[in-house]
N, C-alpha and C positions, 0 to 999 in steps of 0.2 A: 211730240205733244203729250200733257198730261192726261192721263185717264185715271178717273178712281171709280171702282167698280166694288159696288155697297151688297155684303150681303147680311140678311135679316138676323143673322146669329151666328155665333162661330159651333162645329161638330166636328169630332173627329173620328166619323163614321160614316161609311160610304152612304150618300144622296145623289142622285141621277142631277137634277139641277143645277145644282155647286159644282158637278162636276164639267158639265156645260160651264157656265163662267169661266172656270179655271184653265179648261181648255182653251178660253178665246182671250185671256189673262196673258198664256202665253206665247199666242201666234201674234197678237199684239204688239206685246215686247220683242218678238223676231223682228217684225218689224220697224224697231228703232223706235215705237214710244213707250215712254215713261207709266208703268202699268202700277197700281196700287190697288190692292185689293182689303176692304174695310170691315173689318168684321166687330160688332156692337155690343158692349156685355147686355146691355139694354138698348129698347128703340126710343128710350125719352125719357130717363131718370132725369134730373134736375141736376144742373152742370154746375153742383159747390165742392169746398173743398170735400166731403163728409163720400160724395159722389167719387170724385178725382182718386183720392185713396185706395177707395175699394178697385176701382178700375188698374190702378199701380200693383194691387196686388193679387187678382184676378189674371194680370195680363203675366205675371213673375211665375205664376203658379203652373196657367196652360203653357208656357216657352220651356217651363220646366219637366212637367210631364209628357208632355211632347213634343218627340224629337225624329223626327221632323216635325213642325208645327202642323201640316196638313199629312196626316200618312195616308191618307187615300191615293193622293193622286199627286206626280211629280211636276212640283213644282217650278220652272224655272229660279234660278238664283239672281237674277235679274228682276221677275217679279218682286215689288214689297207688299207684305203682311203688315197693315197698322191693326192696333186691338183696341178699338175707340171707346169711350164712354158711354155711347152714346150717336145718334146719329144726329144732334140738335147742328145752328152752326158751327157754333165753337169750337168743336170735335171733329170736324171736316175736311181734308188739304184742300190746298188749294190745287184748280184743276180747269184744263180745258173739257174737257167732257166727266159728264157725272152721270152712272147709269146708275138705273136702279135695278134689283132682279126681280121684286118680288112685291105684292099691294103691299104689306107691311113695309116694306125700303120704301115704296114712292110714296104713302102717304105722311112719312118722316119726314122724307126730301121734298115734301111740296112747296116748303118755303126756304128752302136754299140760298144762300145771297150768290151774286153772279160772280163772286171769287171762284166758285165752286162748278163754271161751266157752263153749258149746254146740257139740259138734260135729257138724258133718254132712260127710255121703261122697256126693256124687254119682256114678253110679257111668255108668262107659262098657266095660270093660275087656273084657268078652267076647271080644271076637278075641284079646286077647292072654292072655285064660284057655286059650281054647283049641289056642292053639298053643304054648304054653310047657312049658318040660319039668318032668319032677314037682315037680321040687324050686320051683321057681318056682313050679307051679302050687297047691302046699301053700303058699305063704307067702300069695298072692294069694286064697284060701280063705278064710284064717286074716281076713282084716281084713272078711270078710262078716260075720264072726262076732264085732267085737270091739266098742268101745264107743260106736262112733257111730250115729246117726240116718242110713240111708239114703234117698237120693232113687235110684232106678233110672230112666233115659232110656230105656228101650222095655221092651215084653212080655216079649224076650228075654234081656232084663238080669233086670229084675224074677225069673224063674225063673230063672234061673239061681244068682240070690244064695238063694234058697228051697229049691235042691237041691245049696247048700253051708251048709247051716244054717244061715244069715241068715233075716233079714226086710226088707222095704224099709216104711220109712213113709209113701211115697207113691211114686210112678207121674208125672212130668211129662218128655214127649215135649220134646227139641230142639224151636223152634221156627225160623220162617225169615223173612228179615229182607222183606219185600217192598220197602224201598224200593230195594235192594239186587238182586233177583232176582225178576223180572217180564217176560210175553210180549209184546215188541216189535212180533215179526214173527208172523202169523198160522201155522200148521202148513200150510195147504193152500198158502201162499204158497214153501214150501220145496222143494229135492227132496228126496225119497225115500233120493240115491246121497248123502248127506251125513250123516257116521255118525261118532262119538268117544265116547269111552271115559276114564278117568283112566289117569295112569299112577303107579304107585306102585313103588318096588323089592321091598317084603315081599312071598316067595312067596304068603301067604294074602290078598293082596290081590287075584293073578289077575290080573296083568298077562299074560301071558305064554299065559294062556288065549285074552283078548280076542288079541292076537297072533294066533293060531294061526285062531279064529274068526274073524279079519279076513282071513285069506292063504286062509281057503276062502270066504268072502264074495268075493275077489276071483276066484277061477277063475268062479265063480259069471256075473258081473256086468262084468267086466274091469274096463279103466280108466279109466271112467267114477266109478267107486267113488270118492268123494271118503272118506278116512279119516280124523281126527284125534284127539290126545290131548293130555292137560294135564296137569302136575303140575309138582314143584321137584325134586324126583330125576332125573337121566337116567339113561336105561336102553338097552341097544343095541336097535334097532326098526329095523325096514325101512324103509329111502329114501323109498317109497311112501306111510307115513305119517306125517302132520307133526305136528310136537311145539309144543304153543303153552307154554313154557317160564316157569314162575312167573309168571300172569295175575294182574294189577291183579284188583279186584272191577267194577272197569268192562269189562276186558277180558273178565273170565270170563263176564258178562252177556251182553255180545256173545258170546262162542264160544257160549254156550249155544243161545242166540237163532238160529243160523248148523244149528245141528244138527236135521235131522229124526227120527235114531233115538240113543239116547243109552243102551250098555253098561256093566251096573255086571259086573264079571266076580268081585267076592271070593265067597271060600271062604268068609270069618266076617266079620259087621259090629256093633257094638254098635247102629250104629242107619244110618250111611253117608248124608253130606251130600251128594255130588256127587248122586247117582240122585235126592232130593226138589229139591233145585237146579236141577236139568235138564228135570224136571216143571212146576216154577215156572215157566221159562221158557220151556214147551209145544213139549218135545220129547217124544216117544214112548217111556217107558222100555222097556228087555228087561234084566232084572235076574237075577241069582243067588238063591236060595232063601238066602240070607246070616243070617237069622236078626233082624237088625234092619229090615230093609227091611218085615216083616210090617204093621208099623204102618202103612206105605203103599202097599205094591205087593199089590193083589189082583190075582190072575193070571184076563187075560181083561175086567177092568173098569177097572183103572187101569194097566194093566201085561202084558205078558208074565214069565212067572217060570220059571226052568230051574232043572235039576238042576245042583250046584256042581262045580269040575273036567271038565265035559265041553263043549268048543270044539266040537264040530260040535250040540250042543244051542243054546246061542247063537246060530251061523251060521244053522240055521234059525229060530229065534225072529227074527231080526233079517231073514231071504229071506222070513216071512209078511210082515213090516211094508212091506216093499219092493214087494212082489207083490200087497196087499191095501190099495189107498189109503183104502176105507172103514174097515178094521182099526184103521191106522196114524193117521188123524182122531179115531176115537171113544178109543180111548187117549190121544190125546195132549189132548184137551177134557176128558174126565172126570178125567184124571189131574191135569191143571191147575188143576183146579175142586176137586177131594178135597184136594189140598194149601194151599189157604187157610185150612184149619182149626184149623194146627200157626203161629198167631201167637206172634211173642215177647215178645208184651204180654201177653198170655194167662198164657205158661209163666212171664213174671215176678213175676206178681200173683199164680203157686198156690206160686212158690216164697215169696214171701216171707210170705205166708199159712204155710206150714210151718214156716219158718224162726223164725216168731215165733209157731207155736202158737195163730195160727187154725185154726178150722176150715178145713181144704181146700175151694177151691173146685169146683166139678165137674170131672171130670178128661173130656181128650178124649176122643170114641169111638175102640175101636181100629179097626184096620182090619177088615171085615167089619159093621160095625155100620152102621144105616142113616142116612145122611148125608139135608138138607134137597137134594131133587132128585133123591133115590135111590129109589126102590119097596121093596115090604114081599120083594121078591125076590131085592133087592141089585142090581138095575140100575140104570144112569144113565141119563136120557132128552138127548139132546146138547141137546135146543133149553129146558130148563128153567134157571131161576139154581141155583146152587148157593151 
């Protein structure tokens, strides 16, 4: 079957979303369909020759400068890369299923002619529903509501598309890639004073929180406090903490690996890679009440969880784990263990179950439900498998 899978713009800089896509781009194509992944120089320039040109030579330039065309993340060779116009029809293949990633893709795609599929919306957009201004926020509304098949990536999506008059047709959590993101180094083998964070420039990302809760973790602790942060954006940060600057998937392994407590600081997440990433690799999360993190961070069993916006709530969340080494062990094993159950072999076998109108396969438990090695109480016992 064909699939084309639309995203809102081509980058070739690591993004947590795109990389979702391309992951399921190419368990897709493992399984024997034809996957096409569409990237837009624009969402609706006007499809003349004047248009077509620039697009010709737009598409010569990125093929040219980059080689690979995606270096973030390995693409199958079997996947195809179109570098479209435009996302209008004309610029479209033809396709048995046509997702869109993003409110930008689905309000393009709303009037797709039916050469172009079944469409479905995966949806992540929450943060940016909720920080956007009205006018933005009615348009990004308006495509919960319009003619596609919804997939929602967390509880928090899922409701939210429900209390914008949507529906979602199914429920399938991000998964995570294990061979990718795995614990090394044991948690007791770590210290304590080894602590990082993402860095992102959007204020609702909460960089500038973890900041502020990093320079009171430091009066705290002194400098001793090993601090670090990761992202592709720089931001101005304190001398004090070091910035590991657009990390390889090898590299990010390793930082993860390196960190004993690991700070998701956003305001609003649709679902937030780094925080189950840093789990995977049995760091101790202290997370944000983010809204997407519910799926995995239960506060107290797999996680610390603070109220959003407040930096000395963090600092202490992060001075229990520091102060508390049995604390900061049983979080960082149970959290490690609860997060093997979000495979992305999993999520691609209920996606394409969807996709093609199977019956859904069982959908994961959310967070709070009783995992194998959990009690009827909702605890973890450290020395059971999970």
């Amino acid at each position: 079957m064909k699939i084309a899978i639309t995203l809102p713009a081509y980058y070739n800089f690591p993004i947590g979303g795109y990389h979702v896509h391309y992951q399921y781009a190419n368990l897709l194509s493992r399984k024997g369909h034809d996957v096409t992944l569409v990237f837009p120089r624009t969402l609706s320039a006007p499809n003349n020759l004047e248009t077509r040109l620039k697009t010709g030579l737009w598409a010569i330039k990125l093929r040219t400068r980059n080689r690979p065309l995606i270096k973030t993340f390995p693409i199958d060779r079997a996947v195809k890369v179109v570098l479209a116009s435009n996302l209008g029809a004309e610029a479209l293949p033809n396709a048995d299923i046509l997702i869109a990633t993003a409110w930008q893709t689905a309000e393009a795609l709303e009037g797709a002619p039916p050469r172009c599929g079944r469409k479905f919306y995966i949806v992540y957009d929450y943060e940016h529903l909720m920080t956007a201004r009205e006018t933005v926020r009615a348009r990004i509304e308006r495509t919960y509501r319009g003619s596609f098949e919804i997939i929602a990536t967390s509880k928090i999506v899922e409701e939210t598309v429900r209390s914008c008059g949507g529906e979602s047709t199914a429920l399938i959590q991000c998964g995570l890639d294990f061979s990718t993101f795995g614990m090394d180094r044991p948690p007791e083998e770590r210290s304590p004073m080894q602590i990082a964070f993402p860095l992102r420039p959007e204020q609702f990302k909460g960089a500038s929180d973890a900041i502020a809760a990093s320079s009171l973790l430091r009066e705290r602790f002194g400098e001793n406090l090993q601090i670090s942060a990761f992202g592709s954006h720089g931001m101005t940060i304190p001398t004090w903490i070091h910035w590991c600057k657009s990390p390889s998937r090898l590299e990010l392994r390793a930082f993860y690996n390196l960190q004993a407590i690991f700070m998701v600081p956003s305001h609003f997440e649709g679902w937030g890679l780094p925080g189950i990433e840093a789990m995977a690799c049995g760091a101790a999360l202290a997370t944000t009440d983010n809204g997407g993190c519910r799926d995995y961070a239960i506060d107290g069993e797999t996680s610390i969880v603070v109220e959003p916006g407040k930096p000395e709530k963090m600092a202490d969340a992060v001075t229990a784990l520091i102060t508390d080494p049995s604390l900061r062990l049983r979080l960082s094993t149970t959290g490690q263990r609860f997060v093997q159950r979000f495979s992305w072999d999993d999520a691609a076998d209920r996606l394409e179950a969807v996709l093609f109108g199977h019956r859904e396969s069982q959908m994961v438990p959310q967070a709070g439900a009783n995992w194998p090695g959990q009690n009827a109480a909702g605890h973890f016992g450290i020395g059971q498998e999970g």
